[in-house]
C-alpha positions in Angstrom: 25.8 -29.4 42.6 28.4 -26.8 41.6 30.9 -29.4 41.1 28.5 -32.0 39.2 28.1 -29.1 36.7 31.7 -28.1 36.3 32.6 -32.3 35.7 29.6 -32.3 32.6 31.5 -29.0 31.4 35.2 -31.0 31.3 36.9 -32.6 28.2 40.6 -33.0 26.8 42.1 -29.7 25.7 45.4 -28.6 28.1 47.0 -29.0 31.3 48.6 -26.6 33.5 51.2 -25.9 36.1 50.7 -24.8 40.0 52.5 -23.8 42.6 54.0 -26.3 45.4 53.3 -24.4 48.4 51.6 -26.3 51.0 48.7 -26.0 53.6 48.8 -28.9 56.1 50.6 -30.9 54.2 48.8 -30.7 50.7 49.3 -29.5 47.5 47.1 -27.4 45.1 46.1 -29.8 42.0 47.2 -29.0 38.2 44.7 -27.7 35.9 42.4 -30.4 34.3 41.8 -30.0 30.4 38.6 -27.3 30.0 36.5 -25.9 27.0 33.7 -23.6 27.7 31.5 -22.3 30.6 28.2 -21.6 29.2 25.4 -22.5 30.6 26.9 -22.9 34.2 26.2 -19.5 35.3 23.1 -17.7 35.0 23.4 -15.0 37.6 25.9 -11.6 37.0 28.9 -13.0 39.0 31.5 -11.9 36.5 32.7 -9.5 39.0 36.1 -7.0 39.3 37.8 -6.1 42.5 40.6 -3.3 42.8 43.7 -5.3 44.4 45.6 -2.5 46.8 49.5 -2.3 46.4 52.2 -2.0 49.3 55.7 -1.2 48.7 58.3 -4.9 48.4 59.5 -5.3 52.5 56.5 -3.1 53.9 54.0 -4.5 56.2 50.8 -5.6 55.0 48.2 -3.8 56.3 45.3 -5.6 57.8 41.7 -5.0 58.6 40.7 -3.3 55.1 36.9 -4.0 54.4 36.5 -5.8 51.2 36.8 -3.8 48.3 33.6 -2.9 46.5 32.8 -5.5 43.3 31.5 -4.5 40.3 29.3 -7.5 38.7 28.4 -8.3 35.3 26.6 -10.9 32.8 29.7 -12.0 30.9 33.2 -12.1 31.4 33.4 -10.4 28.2 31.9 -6.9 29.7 33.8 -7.7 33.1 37.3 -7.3 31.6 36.3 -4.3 29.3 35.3 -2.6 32.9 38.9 -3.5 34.3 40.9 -2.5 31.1 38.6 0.9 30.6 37.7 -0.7 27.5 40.9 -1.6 26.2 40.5 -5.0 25.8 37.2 -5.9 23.9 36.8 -9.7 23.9 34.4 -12.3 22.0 31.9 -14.1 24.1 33.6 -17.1 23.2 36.6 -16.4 24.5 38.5 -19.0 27.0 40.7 -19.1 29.8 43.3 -20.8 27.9 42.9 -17.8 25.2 43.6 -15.4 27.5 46.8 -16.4 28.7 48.1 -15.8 25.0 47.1 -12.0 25.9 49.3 -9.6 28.0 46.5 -8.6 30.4 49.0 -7.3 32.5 50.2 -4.5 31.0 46.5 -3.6 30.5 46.0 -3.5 34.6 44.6 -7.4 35.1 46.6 -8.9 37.4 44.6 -12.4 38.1 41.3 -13.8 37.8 39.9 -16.3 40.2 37.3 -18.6 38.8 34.0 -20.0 40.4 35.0 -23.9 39.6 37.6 -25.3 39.3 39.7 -26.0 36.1 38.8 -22.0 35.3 36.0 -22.4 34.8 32.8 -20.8 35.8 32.3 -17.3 36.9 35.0 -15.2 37.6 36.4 -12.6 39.8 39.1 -10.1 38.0 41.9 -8.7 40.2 42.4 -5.7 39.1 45.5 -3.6 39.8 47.6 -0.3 39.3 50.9 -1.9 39.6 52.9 -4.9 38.6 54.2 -7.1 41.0 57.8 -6.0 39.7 56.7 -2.6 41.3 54.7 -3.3 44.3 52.8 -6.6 46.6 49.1 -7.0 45.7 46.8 -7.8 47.8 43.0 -8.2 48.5 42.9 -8.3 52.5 39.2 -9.5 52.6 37.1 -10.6 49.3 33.7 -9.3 48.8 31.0 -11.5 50.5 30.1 -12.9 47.0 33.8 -13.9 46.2 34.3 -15.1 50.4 34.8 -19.0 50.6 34.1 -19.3 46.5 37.0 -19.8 44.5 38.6 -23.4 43.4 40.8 -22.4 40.3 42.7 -19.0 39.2 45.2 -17.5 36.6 48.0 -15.1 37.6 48.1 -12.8 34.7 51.4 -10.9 35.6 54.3 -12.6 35.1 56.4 -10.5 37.6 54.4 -12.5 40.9 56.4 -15.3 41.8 53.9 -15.9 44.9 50.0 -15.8 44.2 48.5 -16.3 48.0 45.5 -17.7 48.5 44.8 -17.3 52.4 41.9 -19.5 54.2 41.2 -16.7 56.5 41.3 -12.7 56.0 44.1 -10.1 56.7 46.5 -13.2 55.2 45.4 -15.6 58.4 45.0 -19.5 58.8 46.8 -21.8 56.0 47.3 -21.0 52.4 48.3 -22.2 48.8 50.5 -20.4 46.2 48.9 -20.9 43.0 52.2 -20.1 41.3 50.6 -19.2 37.5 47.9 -21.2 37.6 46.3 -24.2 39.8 43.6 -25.4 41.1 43.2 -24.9 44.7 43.0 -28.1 45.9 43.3 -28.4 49.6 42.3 -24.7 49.9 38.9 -25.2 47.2 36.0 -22.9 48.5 37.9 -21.4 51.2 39.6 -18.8 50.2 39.4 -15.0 52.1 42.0 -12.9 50.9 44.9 -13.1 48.0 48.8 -11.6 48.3 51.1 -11.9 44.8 54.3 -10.8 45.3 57.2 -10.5 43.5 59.1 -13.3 45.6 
């Protein structure tokens, strides 16, 4: 059903690059061109999770309970939470507008979308630091976010690696998502996220 929807939602408008890391032996997919979301999501599951920082070369630490989510209707209201209102943005607005933003320097580090192609509800990674300063992480998502995500959007530059683990505490077989992918292989399976600066 959820990816029936998302293919009704999909026409020609851009194409994106992902990373080339592997899990058993596959790829994660490029972007597919994408226009709006509306209509695809009626419940308040635009959501924002603190990601936790470690110093570059320190251990991660594992078995963190999943940090608490706070939900929303729109994306719109979801990103104003993360920024403390320092971004406003139209209802309109688009995945593809966004990356013409520096959401970075205003504390979003990613956002992880419900289907893929970004698009779909969304789960903000918010963060303290850049990846130039520290390794992000999310050792375990929120039960809402657990096994969910097919696309997402690295928003800070500085993270050469963007992590998307199959199991918690950075376990079982992953996919970089470089700046942007689709997850591919790793679609709907997703339990934790590491971007780091190599």
């Amino acid at each position: 059903m959820k990816h029936t929807l998302m293919m009704a939602a999909v026409s020609a408008v851009m194409a994106m690059g992902c990373g080339t890391d592997q899990m058993e032996g596959q790829e994660s997919t490029a972007l597919e061109p994408s226009t709006t979301v509306q209509g695809l999501v009626k419940e308040k599951t635009h959501c924002v999770v603190q990601a936790l920082s470690v110093k570059h070369g320190e251990a991660l630490p594992t078995g963190i309970a999943a940090p608490p989510a706070s939900c929303f209707d729109t994306f719109a209201e979801a990103i104003s939470h993360a920024t403390k209102g320092a971004v406003k943005l139209n209802s309109h607005v688009t995945a593809q507008d966004l990356k013409e933003m520096n959401l970075g320097a205003a504390g979003i580090a990613a956002v992880e979308y419900d289907f893929p192609n970004l698009l779909g509800a969304t789960l903000t990674l918010n963060a303290s630091y850049t990846c130039a300063e520290s390794d992000l992480y999310v050792a375990s998502l929120p039960t809402v976010w657990d096994n969910r995500i097919s696309s997402a959007i690295s928003y800070d530059p500085s993270c050469k690696s963007f992590n998307h683990y199959t199991e918690p505490n950075f376990l079982g077989g992953y996919v970089n998502c470089g700046s942007a992918c689709n997850l591919g292989p790793a679609d709907n399976l997703t339990s934790s996220i590491y971007m780091r600066y190599f």
